[in-house]
C-alpha positions as CSV (number, residue, x, y, z in Angstrom):
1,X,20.9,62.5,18.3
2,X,20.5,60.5,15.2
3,X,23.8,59.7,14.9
4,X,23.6,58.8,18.2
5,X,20.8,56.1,17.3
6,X,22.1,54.7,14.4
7,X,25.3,53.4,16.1
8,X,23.8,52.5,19.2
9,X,21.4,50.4,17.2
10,X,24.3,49.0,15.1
11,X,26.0,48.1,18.3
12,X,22.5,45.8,19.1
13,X,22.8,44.3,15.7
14,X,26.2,43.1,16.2
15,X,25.4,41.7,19.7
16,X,22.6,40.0,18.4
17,X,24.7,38.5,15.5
18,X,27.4,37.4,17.7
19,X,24.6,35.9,20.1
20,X,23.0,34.0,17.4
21,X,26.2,32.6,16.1
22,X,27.6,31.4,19.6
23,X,24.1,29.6,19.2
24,X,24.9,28.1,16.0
25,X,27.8,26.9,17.3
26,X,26.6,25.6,20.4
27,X,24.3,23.5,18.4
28,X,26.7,22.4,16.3
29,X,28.7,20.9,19.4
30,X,25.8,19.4,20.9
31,X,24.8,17.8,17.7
32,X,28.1,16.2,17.7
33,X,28.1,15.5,21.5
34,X,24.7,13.5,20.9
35,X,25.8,11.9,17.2
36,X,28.9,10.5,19.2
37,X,26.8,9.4,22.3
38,X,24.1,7.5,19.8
39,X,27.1,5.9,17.8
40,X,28.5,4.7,21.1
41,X,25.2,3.5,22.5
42,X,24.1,1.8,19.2
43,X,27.4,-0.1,19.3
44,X,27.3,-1.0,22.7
45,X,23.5,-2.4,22.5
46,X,24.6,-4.1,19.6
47,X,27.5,-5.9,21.5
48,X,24.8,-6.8,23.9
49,X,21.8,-8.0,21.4
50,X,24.2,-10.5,20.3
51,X,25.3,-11.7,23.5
52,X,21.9,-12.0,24.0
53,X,21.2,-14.0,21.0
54,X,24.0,-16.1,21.9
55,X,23.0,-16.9,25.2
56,X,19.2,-17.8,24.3
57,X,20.7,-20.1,21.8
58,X,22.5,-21.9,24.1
59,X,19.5,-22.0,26.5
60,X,18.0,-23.7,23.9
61,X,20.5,-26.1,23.4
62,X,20.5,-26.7,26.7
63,X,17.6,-27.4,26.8
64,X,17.5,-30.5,24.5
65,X,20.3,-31.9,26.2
66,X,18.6,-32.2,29.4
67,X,15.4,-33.8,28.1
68,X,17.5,-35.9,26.8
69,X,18.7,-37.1,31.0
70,X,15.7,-38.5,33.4
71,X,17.1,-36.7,36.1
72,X,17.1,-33.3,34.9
73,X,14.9,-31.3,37.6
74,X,18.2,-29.3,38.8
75,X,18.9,-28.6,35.2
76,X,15.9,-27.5,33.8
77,X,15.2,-25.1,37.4
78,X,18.4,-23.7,36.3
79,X,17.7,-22.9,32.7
80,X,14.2,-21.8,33.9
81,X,15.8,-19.0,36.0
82,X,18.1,-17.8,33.3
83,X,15.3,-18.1,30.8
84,X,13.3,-15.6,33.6
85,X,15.9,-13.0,33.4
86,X,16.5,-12.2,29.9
87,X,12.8,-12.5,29.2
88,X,11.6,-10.7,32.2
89,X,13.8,-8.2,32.6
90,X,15.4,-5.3,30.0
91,X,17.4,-8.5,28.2
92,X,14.3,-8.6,26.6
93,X,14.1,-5.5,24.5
94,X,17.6,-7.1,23.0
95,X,16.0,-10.1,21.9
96,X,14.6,-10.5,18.1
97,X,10.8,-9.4,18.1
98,X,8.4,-11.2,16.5
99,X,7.5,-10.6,12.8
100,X,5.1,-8.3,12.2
101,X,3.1,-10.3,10.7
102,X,1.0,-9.2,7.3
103,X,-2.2,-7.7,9.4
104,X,0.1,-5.1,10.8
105,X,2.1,-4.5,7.6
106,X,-1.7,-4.2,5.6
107,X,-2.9,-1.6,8.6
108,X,0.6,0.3,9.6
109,X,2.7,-0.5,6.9
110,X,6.7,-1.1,7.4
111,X,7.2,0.4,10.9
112,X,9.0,-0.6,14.2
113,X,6.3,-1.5,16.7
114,X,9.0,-2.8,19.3
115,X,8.8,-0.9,22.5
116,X,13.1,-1.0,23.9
117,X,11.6,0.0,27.5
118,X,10.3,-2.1,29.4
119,X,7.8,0.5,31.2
120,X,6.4,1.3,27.5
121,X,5.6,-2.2,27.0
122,X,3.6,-2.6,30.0
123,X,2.1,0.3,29.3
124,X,1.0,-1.1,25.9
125,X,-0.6,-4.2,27.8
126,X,-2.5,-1.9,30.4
127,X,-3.8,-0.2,27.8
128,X,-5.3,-3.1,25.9
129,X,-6.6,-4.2,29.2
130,X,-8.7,-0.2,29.9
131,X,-9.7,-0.8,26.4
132,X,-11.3,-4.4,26.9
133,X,-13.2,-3.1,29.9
134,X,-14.7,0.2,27.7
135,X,-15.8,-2.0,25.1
136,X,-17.6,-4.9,28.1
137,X,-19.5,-2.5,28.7
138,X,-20.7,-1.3,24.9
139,X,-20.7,-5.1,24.2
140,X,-23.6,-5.9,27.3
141,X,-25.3,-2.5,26.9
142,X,-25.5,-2.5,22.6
143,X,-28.2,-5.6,22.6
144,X,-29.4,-4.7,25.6
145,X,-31.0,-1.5,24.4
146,X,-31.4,-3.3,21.1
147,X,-33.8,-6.3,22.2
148,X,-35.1,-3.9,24.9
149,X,-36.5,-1.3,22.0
150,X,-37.6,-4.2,19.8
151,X,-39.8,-5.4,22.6
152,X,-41.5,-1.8,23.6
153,X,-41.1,0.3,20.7
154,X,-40.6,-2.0,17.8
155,X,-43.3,-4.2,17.8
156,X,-41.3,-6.5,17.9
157,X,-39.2,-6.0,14.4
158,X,-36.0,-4.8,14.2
159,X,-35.1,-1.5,12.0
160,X,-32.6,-2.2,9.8
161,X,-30.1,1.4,10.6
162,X,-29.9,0.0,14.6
163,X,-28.6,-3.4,14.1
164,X,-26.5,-2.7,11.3
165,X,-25.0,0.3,13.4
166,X,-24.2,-2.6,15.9
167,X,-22.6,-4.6,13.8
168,X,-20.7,-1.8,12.4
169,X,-19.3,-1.6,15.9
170,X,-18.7,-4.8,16.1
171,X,-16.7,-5.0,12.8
172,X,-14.7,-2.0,14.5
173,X,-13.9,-3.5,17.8
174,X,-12.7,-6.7,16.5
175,X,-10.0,-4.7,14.3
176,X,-8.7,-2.8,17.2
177,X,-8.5,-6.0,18.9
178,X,-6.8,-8.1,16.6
179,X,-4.2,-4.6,16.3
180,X,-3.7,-4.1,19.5
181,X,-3.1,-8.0,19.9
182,X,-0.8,-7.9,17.0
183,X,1.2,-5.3,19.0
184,X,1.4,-6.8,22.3
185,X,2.8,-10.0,20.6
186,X,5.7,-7.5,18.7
187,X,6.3,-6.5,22.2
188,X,6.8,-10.1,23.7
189,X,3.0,-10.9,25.1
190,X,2.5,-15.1,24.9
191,X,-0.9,-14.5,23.6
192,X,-2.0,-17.8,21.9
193,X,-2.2,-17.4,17.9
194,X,-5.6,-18.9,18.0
195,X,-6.8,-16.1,20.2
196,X,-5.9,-13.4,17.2
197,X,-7.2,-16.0,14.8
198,X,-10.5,-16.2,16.2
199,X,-10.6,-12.2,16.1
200,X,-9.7,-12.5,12.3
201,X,-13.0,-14.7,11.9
202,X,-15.2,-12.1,13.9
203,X,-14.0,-9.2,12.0
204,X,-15.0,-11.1,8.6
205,X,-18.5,-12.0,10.4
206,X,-19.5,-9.0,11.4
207,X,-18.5,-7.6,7.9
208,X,-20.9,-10.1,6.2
209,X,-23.5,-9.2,8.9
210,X,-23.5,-5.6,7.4
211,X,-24.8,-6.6,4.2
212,X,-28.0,-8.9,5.8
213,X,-30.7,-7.5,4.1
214,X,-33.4,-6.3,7.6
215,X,-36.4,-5.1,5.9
216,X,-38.4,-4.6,9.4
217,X,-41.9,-4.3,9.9
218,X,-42.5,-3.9,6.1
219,X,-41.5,-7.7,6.0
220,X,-44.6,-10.2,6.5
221,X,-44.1,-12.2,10.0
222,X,-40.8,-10.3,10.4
223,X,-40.1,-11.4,14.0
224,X,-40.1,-14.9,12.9
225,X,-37.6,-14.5,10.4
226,X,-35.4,-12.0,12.3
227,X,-35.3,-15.1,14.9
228,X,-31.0,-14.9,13.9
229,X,-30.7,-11.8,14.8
230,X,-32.2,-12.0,18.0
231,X,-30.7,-15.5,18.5
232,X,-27.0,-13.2,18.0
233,X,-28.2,-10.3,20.1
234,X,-28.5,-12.8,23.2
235,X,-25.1,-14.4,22.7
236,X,-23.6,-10.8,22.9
237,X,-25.2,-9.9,26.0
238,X,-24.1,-13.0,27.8
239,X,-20.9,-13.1,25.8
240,X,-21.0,-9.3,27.3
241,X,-21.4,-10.6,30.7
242,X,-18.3,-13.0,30.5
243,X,-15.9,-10.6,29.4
244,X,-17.0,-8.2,31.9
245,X,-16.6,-11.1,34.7
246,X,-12.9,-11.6,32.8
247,X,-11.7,-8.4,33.2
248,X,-12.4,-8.7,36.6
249,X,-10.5,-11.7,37.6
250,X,-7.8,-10.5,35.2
251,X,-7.4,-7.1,37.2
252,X,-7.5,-8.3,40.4
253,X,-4.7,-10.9,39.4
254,X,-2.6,-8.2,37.9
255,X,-2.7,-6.0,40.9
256,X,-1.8,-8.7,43.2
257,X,1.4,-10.0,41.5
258,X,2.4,-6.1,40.9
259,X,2.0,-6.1,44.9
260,X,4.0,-8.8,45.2
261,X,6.7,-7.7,42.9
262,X,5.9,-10.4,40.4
263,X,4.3,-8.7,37.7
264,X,6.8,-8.2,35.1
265,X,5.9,-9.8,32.1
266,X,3.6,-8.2,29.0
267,X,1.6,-11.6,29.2
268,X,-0.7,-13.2,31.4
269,X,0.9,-14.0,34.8
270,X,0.1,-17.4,35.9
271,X,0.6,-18.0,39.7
272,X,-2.7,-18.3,40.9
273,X,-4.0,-16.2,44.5
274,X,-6.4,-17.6,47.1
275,X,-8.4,-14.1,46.7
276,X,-9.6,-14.8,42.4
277,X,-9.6,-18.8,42.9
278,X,-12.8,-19.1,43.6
279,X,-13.8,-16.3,40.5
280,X,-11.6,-18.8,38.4
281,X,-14.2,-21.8,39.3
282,X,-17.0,-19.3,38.4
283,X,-15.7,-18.2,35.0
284,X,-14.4,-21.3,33.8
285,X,-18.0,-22.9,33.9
286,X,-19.3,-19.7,32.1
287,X,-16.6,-19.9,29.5
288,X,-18.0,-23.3,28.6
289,X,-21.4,-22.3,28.5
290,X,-20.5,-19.1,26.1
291,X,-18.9,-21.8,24.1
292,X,-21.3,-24.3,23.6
293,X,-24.2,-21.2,23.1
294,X,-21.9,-19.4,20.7
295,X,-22.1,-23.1,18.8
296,X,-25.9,-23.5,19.2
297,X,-26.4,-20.2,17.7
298,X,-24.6,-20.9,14.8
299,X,-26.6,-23.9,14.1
300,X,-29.6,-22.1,14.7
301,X,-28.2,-19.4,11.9
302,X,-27.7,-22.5,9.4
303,X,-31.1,-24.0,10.3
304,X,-32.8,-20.3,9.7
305,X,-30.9,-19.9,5.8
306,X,-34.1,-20.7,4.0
307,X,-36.4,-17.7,5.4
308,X,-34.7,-15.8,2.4
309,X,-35.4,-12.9,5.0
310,X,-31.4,-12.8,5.2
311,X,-29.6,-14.2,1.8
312,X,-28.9,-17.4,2.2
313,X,-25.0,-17.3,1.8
314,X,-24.2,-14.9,4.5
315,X,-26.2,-16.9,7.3
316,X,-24.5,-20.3,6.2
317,X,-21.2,-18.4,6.1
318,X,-22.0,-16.6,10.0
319,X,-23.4,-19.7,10.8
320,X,-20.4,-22.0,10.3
321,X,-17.7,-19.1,11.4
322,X,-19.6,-18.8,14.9
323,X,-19.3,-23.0,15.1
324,X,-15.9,-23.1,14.1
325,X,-15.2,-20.5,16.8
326,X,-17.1,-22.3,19.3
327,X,-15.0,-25.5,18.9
328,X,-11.7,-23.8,18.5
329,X,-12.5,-21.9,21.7
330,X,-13.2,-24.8,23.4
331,X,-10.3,-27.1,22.5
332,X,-7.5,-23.9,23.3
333,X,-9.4,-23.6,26.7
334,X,-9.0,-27.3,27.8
335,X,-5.9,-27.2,26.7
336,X,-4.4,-23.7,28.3
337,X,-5.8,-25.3,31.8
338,X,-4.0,-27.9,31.0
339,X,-1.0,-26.8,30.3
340,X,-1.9,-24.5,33.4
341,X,-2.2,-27.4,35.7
342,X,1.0,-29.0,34.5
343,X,3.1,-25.6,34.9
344,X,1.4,-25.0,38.5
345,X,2.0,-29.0,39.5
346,X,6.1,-28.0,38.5
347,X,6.5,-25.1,40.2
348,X,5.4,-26.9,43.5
349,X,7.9,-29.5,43.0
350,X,10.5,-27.0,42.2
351,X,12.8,-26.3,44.9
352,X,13.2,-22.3,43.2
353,X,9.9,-22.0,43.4
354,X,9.9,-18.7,44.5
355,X,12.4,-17.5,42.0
356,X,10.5,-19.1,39.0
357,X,7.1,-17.6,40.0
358,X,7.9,-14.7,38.1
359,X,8.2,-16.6,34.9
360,X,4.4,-17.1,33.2
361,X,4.0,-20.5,31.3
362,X,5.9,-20.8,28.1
363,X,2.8,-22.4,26.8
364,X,1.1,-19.1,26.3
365,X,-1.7,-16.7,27.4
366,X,-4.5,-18.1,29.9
367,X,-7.7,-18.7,28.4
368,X,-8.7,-15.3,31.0
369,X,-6.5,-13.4,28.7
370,X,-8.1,-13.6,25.1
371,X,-11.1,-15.8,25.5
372,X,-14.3,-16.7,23.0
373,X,-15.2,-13.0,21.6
374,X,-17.5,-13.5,18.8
């Protein structure tokens, strides 16, 4: 019977041998099955990205040419519509990105950020747009709390661990912002530079802010001289507000053009509905007062520089960041309604209207999209 055993257990080896290497070779043929499908698909896409490029260079060309005529609305409706399909559709993903720019390279290093489906792209956007309204709701609540616990449990002062843990937060969000920002523009979004500019100055604001030296209730008349900080903590509640109100109109927008089969682009869509016009009229007043308070505040930091609570360079540099923010704010506001009004008073004299209302303004993102965040 041991006999027996021993071949009948050889016999299993050799099955399993032979098993394993009709495995090995079916690997090896689908290795080459999927080598010669990639080589094929890389050359075809390649065919295509630059008959792509060729095609948006003579877009451009045409371009010129009819600026060039006064009687050029036929023209440019046409070079409007081909410009809508090979940057609203899957052309897109064959077009050059955009550089990466050196804040991406510093966090992430040398890597492909490009997204070649579509659906991954927008994915990309509604994610930064669930992440926006998390962090309203940090950015209201945070002071809040704050101011609320100064007033009934704080006499007043602030500890120094809270605030700084605020601004600690704050130094975090505006990273992630200007990341995720950085990203969406890889990925075609029209987000205005400014916009990622003015997260650049917030990140290096709230990094000073860390080092302001809050000594609290062992400091003489302490809530006079921790008048900034309160001054900021207000700012952030109604800059909380705002965003909150924002990501409101934005949503609602979004889910109408996807409704209406119009939402295919990673940036801001443009046509305007008669259910958010009247939330437009409210936020655009509010954006303007966020403005010209984030401003105040910042000459209320410079005015307060010689309490010596808070060393004297780091409010004069917050001071003059938050002003310099203020009045960039406001000019790319004025000038994305603007350029809103003009791109809204074309597409009604357009006769393709409804063809070209899938195409956002080539101006860049609405001041909805990326507005005043301290």
């Amino acid at each position: 019977m041991g006999e027996g055993e021993r071949k009948g257990g050889g016999g299993g080896e050799e099955e399993a041998a032979a098993a394993a290497a009709r495995a090995a070779e079916q690997a090896r043929e689908l290795q080459d099955a999927a080598a010669a499908l990639l080589t094929r698909t890389r050359a075809e896409e390649e065919a295509l990205r630059r008959r792509a490029a060729a095609l948006q260079a003579e877009l451009r060309r045409l371009r010129k040419d009819a600026a060039a005529h006064a009687d050029s609305d036929k023209v440019e409706e046409d070079l409007d519509r081909a410009t809508c399909l090979i940057t609203d559709g899957d052309v897109a993903s064959l077009l050059p990105s955009k550089t990466h720019g050196a804040f991406l390279k510093m966090f992430l290093g040398p890597v492909n950020l490009r997204a070649t489906r579509k659906e991954v792209q927008l994915k990309v956007k509604e994610e930064y747009n669930s992440y926006r309204d998390r962090t309203a709701l940090l950015f209201l609540g945070f002071p809040v709390i704050l101011l609320f616990l100064r007033q009934w449990l704080w006499n007043g002062c602030f500890p120094a661990l809270p605030v700084q843990l605020y601004q600690a937060w704050l130094l975090f969000l505006y990273t992630t912002l200007a990341l995720r920002e950085n990203i969406l523009r890889v990925n075609g979004s029209d987000i205005r530079p400014w916009w990622i500019l003015h997260h650049y100055c917030a990140m290096l604001m709230a990094l000073i802010s860390l080092t302001w030296e809050i000594k609290g209730q062992s400091q003489p008349d302490c809530a006079r001289k921790q008048r900034g900080v309160e001054l900021f903590l207000c700012w952030a509640i109604m800059q909380g507000f705002v965003m909150m109100l924002q990501n409101r109109y934005q949503r609602q927008r979004l889910y109408t053009r996807i409704a209406l089969g119009k939402a295919k682009r990673m940036d801001v869509v443009w046509g305007e509905t008669a259910g958010v016009e009247g939330q437009l009229l409210l936020l655009c007043p509010l954006l303007f007062l966020l403005q010209g308070f984030e401003g105040y505040v910042g000459f209320l930091l410079l005015r307060t520089a010689h309490t010596g609570v808070i060393p004297e360079w780091q409010v004069v540099v917050c001071g003059i960041l938050l002003i310099a923010m203020a009045i960039g704010n406001f000019a790319n506001t004025v000038d994305t309604l603007m350029a809103k009004s003009r791109f809204k008073a074309k597409m009604k004299k357009s006769k393709g209207k409804r063809d070209l209302d899938t195409c956002s303004s080539p101006t860049g993102s609405s001041p909805t999209d990326s507005t005043a965040k301290a």
